[in-house]
LOGURO-557325 format. One record per atom (N, C-alpha, C, O): residue number from 1; residue in one letter; atom name; x, y, z. Coordinates in Angstrom, 3 decimals, padded with zeros to 6 digits. Example, Ala and Ser with C-alpha at 12.3 -4.5 7.8 and 13.67 -1.06 7.14 Angstrom:
LOGURO-557325
     i   aa   at         xx         yy         zz
     1    a    N    013.190   -005.690    007.800
     1    a   CA    012.300   -004.500    007.800
     1    a    C    013.200   -003.300    007.800
     1    a    O    014.236   -003.319    008.465
     2    s    N    012.850   -002.250    007.080
     2    s   CA    013.670   -001.060    007.140
     2    s    C    012.900    000.030    007.870
     2    s    O    013.409    001.138    008.039
//
This chain:
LOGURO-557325
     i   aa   at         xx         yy         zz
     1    x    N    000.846   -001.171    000.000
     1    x   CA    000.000    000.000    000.000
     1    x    C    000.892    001.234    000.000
     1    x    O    001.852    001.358    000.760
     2    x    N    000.470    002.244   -001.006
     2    x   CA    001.406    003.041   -000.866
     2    x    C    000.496    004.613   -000.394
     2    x    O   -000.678    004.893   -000.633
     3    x    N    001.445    005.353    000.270
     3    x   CA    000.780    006.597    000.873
     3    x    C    001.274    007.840    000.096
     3    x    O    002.479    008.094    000.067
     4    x    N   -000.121    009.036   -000.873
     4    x   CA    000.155    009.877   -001.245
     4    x    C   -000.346    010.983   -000.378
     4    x    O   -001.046    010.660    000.582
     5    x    N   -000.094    012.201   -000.578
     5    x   CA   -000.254    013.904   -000.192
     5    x    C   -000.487    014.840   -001.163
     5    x    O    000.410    015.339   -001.843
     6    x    N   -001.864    015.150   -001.277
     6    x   CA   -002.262    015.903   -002.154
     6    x    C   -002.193    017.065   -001.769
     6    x    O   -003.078    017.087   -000.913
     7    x    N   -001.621    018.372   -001.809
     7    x   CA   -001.840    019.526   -001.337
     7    x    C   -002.425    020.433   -002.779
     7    x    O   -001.822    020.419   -003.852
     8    x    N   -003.459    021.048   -002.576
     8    x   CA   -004.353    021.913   -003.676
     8    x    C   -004.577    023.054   -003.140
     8    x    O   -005.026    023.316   -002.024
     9    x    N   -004.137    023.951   -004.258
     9    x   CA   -004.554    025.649   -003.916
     9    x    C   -005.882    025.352   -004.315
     9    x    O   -006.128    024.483   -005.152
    10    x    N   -006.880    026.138   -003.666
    10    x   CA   -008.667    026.808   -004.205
    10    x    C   -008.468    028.383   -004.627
    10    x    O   -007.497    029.072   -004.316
    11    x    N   -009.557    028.783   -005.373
    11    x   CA   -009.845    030.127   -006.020
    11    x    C   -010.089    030.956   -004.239
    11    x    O   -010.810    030.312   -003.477
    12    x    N   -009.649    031.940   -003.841
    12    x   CA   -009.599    032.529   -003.128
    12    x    C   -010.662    033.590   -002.217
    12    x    O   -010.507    034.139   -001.126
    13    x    N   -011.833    033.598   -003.233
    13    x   CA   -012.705    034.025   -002.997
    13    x    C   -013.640    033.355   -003.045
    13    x    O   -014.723    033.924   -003.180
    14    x    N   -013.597    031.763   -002.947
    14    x   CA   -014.754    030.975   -002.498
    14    x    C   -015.357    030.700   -001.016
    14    x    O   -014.461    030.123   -000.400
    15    x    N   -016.000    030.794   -000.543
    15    x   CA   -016.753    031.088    001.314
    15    x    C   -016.824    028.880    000.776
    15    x    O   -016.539    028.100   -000.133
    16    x    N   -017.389    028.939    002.100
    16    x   CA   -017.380    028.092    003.164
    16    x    C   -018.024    026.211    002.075
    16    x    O   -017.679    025.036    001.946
    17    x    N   -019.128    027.218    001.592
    17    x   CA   -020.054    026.105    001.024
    17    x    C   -019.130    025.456   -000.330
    17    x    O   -018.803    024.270   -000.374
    18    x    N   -018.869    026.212   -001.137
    18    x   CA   -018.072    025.837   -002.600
    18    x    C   -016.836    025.435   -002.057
    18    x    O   -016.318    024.464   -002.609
    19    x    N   -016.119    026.046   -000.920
    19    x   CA   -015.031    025.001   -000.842
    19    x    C   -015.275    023.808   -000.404
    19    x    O   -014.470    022.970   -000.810
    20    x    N   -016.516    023.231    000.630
    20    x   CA   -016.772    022.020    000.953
    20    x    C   -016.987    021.344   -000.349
    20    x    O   -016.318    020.395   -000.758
    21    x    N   -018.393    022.151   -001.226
    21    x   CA   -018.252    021.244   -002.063
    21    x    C   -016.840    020.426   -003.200
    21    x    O   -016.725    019.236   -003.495
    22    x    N   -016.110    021.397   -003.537
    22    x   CA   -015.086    021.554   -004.199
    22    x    C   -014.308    020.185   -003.415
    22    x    O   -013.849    019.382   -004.228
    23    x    N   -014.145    019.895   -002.240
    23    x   CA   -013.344    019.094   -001.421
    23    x    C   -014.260    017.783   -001.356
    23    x    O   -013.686    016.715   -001.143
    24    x    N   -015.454    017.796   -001.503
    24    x   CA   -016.067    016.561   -001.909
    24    x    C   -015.587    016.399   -003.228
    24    x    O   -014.696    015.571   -003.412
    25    x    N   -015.968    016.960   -004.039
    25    x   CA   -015.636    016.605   -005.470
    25    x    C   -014.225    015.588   -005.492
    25    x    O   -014.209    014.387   -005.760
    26    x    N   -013.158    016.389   -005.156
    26    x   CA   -011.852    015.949   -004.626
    26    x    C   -011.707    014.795   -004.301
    26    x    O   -010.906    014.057   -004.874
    27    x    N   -012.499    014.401   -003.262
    27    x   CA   -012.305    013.397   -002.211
    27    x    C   -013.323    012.127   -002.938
    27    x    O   -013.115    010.964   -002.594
    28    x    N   -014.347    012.424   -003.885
    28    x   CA   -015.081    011.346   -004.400
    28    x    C   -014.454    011.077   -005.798
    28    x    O   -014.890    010.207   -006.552
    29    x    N   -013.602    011.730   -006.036
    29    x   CA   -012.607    011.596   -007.484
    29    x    C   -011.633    010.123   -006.848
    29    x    O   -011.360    008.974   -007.193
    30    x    N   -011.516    010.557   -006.337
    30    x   CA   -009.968    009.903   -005.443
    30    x    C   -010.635    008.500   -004.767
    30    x    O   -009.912    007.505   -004.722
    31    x    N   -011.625    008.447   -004.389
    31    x   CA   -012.182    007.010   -003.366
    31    x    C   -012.761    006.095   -004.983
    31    x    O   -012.771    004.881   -005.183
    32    x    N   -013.289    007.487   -006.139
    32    x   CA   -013.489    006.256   -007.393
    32    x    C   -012.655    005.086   -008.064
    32    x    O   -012.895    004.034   -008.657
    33    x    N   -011.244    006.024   -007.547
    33    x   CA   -010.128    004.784   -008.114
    33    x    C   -009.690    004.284   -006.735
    33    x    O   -008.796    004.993   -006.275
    34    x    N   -010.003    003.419   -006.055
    34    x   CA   -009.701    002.636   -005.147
    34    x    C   -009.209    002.978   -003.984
    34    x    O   -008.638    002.143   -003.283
    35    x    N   -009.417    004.768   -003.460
    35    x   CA   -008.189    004.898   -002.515
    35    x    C   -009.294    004.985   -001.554
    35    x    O   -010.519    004.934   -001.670
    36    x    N   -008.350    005.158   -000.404
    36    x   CA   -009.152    005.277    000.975
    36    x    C   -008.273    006.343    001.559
    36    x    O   -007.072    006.084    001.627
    37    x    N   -008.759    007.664    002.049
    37    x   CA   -008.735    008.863    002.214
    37    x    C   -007.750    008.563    004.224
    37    x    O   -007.959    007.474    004.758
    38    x    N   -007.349    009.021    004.558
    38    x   CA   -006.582    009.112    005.220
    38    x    C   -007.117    010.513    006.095
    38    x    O   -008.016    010.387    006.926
    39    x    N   -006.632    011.532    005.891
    39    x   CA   -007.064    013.040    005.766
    39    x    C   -007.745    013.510    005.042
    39    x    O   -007.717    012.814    004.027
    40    x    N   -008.604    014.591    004.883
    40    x   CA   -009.343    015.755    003.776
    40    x    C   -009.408    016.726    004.875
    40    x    O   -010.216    016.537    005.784
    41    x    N   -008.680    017.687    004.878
    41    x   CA   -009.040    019.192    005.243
    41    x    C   -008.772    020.030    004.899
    41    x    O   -007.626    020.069    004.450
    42    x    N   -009.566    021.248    004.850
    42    x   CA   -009.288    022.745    004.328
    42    x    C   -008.327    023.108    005.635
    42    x    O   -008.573    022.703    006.771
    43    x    N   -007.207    023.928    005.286
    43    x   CA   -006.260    024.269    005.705
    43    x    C   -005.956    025.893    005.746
    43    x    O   -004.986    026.545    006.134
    44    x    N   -006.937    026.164    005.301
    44    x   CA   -006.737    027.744    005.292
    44    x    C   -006.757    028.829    004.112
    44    x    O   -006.794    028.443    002.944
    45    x    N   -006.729    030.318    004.465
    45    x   CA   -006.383    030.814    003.961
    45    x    C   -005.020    031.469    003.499
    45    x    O   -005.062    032.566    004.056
    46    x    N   -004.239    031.428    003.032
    46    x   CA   -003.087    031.718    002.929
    46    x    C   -002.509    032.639    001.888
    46    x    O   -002.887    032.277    000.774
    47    x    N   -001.601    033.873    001.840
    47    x   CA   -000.890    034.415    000.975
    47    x    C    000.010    033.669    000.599
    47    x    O    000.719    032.865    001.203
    48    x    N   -000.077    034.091   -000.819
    48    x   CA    001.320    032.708   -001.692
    48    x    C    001.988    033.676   -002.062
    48    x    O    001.829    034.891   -002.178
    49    x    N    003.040    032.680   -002.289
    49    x   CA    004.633    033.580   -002.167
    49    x    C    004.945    033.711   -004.094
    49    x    O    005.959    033.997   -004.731
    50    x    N    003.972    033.457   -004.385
    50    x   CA    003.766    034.357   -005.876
    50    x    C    002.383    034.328   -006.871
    50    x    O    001.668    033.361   -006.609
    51    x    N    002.070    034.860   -007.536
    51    x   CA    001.479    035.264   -007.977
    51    x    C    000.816    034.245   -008.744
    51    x    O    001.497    033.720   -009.625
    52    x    N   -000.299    033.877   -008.603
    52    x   CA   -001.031    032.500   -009.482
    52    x    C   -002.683    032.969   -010.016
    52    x    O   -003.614    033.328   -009.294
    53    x    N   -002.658    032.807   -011.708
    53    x   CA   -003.829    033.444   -011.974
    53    x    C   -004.171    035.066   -011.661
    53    x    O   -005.237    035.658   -011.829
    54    x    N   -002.967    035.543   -011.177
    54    x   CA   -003.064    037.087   -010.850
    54    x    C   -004.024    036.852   -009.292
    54    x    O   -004.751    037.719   -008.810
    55    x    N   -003.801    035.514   -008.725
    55    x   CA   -004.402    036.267   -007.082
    55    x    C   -002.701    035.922   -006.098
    55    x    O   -001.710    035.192   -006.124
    56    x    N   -003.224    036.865   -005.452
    56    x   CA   -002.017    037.028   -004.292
    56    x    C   -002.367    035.816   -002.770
    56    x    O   -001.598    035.403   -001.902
    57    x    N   -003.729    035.580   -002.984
    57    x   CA   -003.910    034.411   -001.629
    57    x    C   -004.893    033.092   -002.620
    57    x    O   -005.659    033.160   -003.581
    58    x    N   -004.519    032.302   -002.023
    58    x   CA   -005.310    031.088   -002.146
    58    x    C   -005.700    030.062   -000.291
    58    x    O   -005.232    030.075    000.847
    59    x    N   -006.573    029.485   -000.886
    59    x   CA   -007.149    028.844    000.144
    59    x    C   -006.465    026.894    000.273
    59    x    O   -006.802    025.906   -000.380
    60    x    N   -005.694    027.012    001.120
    60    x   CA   -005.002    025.743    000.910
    60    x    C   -005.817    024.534    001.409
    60    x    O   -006.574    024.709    002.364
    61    x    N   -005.709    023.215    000.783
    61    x   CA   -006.516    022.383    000.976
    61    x    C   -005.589    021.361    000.572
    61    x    O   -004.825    021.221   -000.384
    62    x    N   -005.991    020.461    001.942
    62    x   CA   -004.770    018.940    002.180
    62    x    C   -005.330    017.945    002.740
    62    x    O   -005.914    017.882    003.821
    63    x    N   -004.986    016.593    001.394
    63    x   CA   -005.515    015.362    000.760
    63    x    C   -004.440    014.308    000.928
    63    x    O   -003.518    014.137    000.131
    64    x    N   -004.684    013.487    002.253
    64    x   CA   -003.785    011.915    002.404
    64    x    C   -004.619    011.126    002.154
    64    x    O   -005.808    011.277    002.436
    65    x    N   -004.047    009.976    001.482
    65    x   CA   -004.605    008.869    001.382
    65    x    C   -003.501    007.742    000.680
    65    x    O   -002.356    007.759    000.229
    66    x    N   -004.578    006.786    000.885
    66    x   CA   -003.327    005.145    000.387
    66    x    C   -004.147    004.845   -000.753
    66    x    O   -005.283    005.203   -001.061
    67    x    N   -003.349    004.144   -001.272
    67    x   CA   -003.519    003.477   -002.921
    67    x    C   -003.024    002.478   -003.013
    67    x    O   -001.821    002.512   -002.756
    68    x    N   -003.675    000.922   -003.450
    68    x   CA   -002.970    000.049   -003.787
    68    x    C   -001.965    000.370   -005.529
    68    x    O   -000.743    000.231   -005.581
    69    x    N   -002.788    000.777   -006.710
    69    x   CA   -002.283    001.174   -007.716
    69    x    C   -002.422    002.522   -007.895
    69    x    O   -003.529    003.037   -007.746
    70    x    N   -000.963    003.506   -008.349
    70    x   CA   -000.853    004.543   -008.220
    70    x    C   -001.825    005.320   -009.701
    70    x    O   -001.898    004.696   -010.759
    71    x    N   -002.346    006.405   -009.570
    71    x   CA   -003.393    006.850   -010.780
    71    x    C   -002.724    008.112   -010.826
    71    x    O   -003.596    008.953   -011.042
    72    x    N   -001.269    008.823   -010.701
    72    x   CA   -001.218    010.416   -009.988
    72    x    C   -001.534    011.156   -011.475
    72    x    O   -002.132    012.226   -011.588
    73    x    N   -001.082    010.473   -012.419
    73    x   CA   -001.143    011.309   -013.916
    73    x    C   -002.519    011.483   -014.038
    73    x    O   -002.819    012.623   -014.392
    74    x    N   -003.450    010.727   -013.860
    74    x   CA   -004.847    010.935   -014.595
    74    x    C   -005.395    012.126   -013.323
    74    x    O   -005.812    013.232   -013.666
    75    x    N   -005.341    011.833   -012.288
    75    x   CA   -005.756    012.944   -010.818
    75    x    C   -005.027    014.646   -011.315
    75    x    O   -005.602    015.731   -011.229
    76    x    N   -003.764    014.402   -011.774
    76    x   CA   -003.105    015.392   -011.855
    76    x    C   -003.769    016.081   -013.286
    76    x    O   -003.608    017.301   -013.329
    77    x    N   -004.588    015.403   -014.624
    77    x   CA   -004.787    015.911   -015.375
    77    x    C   -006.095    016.228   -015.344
    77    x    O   -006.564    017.166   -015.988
    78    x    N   -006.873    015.345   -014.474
    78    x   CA   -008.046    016.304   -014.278
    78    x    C   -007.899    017.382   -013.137
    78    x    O   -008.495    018.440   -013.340
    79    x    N   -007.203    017.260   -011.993
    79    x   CA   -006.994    018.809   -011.851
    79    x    C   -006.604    019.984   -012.189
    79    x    O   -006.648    020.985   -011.473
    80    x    N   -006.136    019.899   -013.493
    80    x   CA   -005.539    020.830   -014.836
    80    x    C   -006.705    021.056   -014.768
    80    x    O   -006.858    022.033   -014.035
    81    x    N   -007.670    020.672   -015.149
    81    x   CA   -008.800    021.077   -015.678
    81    x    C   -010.219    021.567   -014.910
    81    x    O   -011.365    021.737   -015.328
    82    x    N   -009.431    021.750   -013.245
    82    x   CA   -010.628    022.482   -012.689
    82    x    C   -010.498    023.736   -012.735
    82    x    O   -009.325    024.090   -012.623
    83    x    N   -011.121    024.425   -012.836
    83    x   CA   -011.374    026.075   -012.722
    83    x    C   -011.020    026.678   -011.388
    83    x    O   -010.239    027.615   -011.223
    84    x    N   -011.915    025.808   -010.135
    84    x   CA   -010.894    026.371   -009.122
    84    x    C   -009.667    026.175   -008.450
    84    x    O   -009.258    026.774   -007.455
    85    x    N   -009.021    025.108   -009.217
    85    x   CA   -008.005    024.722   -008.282
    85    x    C   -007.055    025.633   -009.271
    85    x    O   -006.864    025.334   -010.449
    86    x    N   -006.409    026.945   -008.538
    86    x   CA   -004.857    027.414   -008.877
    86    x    C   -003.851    026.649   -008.954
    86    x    O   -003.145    026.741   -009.959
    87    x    N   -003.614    025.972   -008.221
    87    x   CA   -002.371    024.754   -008.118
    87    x    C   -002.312    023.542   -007.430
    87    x    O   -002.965    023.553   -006.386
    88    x    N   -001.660    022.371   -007.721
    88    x   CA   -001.733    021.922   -006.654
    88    x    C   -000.185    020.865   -006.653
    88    x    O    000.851    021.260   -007.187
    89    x    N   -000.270    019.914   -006.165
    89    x   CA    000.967    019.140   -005.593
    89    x    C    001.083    017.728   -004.971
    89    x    O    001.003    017.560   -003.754
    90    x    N    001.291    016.632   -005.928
    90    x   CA    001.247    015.134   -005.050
    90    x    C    002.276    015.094   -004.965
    90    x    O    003.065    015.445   -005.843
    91    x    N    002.659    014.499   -003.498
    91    x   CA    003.738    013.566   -002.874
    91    x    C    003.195    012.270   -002.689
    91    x    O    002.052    011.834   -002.548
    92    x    N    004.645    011.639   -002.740
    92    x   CA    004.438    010.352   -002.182
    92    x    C    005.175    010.138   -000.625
    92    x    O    006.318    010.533   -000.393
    93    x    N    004.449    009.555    000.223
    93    x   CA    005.012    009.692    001.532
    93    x    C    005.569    008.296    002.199
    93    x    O    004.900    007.295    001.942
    94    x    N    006.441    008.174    002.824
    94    x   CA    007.360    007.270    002.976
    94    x    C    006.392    006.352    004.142
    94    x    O    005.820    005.284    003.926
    95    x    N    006.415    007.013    005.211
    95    x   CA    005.320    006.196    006.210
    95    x    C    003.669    006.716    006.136
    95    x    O    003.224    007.780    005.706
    96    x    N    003.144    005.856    006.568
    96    x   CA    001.232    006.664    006.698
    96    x    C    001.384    007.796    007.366
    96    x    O    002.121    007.744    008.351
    97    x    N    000.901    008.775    007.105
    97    x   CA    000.415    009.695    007.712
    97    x    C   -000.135    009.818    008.896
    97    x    O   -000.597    008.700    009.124
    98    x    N   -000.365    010.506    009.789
    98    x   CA   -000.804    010.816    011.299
    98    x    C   -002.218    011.304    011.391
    98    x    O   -002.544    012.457    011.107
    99    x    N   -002.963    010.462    011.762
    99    x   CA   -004.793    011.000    011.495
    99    x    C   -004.872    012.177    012.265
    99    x    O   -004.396    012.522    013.346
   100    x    N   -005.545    012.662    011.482
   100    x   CA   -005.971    014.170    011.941
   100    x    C   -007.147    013.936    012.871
   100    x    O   -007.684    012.830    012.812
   101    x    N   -007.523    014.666    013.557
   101    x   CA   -008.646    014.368    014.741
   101    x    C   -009.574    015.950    014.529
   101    x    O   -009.091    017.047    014.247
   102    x    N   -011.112    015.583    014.790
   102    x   CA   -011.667    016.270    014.512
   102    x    C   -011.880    017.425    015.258
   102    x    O   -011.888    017.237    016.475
   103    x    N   -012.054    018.561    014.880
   103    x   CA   -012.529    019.381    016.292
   103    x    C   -012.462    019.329    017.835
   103    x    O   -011.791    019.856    018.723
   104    x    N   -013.466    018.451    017.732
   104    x   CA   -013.953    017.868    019.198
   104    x    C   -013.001    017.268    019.873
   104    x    O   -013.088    017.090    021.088
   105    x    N   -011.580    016.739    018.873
   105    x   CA   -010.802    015.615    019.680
   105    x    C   -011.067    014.383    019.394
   105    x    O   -010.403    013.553    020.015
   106    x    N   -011.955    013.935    018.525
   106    x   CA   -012.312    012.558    018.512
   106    x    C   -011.865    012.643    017.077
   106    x    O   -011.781    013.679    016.418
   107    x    N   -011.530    011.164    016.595
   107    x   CA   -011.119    010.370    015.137
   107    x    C   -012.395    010.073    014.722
   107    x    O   -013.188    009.579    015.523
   108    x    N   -012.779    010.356    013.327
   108    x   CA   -014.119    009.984    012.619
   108    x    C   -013.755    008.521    012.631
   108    x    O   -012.586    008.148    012.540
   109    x    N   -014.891    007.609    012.757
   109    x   CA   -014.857    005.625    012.535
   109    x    C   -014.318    005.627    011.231
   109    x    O   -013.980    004.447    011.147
   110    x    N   -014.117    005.964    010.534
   110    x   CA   -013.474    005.563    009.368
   110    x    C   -012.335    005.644    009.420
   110    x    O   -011.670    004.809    008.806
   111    x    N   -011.605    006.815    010.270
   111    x   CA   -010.157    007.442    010.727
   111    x    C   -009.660    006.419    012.108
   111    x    O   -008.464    006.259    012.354
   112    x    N   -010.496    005.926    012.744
   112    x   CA   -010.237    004.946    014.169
   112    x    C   -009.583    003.494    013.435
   112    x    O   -008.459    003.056    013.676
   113    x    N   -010.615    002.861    012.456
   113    x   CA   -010.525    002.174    011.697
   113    x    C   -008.989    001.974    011.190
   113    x    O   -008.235    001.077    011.566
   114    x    N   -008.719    002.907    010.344
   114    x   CA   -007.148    003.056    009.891
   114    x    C   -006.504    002.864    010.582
   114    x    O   -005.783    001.882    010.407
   115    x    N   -006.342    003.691    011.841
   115    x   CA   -005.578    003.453    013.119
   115    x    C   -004.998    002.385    013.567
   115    x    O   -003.827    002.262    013.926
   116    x    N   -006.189    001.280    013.533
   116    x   CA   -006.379    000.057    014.014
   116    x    C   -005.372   -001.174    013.547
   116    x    O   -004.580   -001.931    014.108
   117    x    N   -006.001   -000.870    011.783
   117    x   CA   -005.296   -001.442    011.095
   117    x    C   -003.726   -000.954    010.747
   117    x    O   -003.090   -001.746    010.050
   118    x    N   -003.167    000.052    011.090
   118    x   CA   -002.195    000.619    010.825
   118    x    C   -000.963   -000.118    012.740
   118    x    O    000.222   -000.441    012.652
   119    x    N   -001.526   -000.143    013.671
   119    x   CA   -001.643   -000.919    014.625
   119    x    C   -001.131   -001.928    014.544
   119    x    O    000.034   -002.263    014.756
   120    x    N   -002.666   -002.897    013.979
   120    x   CA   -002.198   -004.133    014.128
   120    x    C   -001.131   -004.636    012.725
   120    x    O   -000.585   -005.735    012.630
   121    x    N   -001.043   -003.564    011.783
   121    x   CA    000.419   -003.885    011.078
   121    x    C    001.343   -004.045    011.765
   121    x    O    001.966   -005.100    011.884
   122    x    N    001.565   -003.009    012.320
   122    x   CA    002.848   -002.537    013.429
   122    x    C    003.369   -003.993    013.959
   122    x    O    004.475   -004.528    014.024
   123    x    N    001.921   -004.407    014.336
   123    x   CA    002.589   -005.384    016.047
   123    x    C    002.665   -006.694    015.171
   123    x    O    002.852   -007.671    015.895
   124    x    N    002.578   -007.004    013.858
   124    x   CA    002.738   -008.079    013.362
   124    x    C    003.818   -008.467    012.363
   124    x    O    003.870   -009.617    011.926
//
């Protein structure tokens, strides 16, 4: 199983609702070819350290997940082709990633789940 890191700029002047949706879109692109999501969170607003599409901030948004077979060319060419994404960026990451915890402090069951299994790799 291998572990990627999607990091994606958003259009900068999208509020709350279009970036959720925008991050579903994302996240149901990505579970169509076999992966299982790790992380999905909006990460902020941020000034970029140059100039993209003529905006000075974008809204950063960051995507872990595992893949048995890697797809990054076809992900990477349909994100060419969204309108809001300014930029974006896959890595490949050496160990799993560290579940993010929600708000509240608690791991969503799907995120406990991973855990588990990431676990009982460990101890076996």
């Amino acid at each position: 199983m291998r572990y990627y890191e999607t990091l994606y700029i958003a259009h900068p002047d999208y509020e709350d609702a279009r970036l959720d949706e925008l991050k579903n879109n994302v996240d149901e692109r990505i579970r169509n070819h076999g992966a299982e999501i790790v992380n999905s969170y909006i990460w902020g607003k941020r000034r970029l350290a140059y100039e993209v599409n003529k905006f000075r901030y974008g809204t950063y948004m960051m995507l872990q997940y595992s893949v048995q077979e890697p797809f990054i060319d076809e992900l990477n060419s349909w994100m060419e082709l969204q309108e809001p994404i300014l930029a974006y960026l896959t890595t490949r990451l050496d160990d799993a990633p560290v579940i993010r915890e929600d708000s509240n402090g608690e791991a969503s069951f799907n995120e406990q789940v991973v855990e588990v299994k990431k676990t009982t790799e460990a101890e076996g």
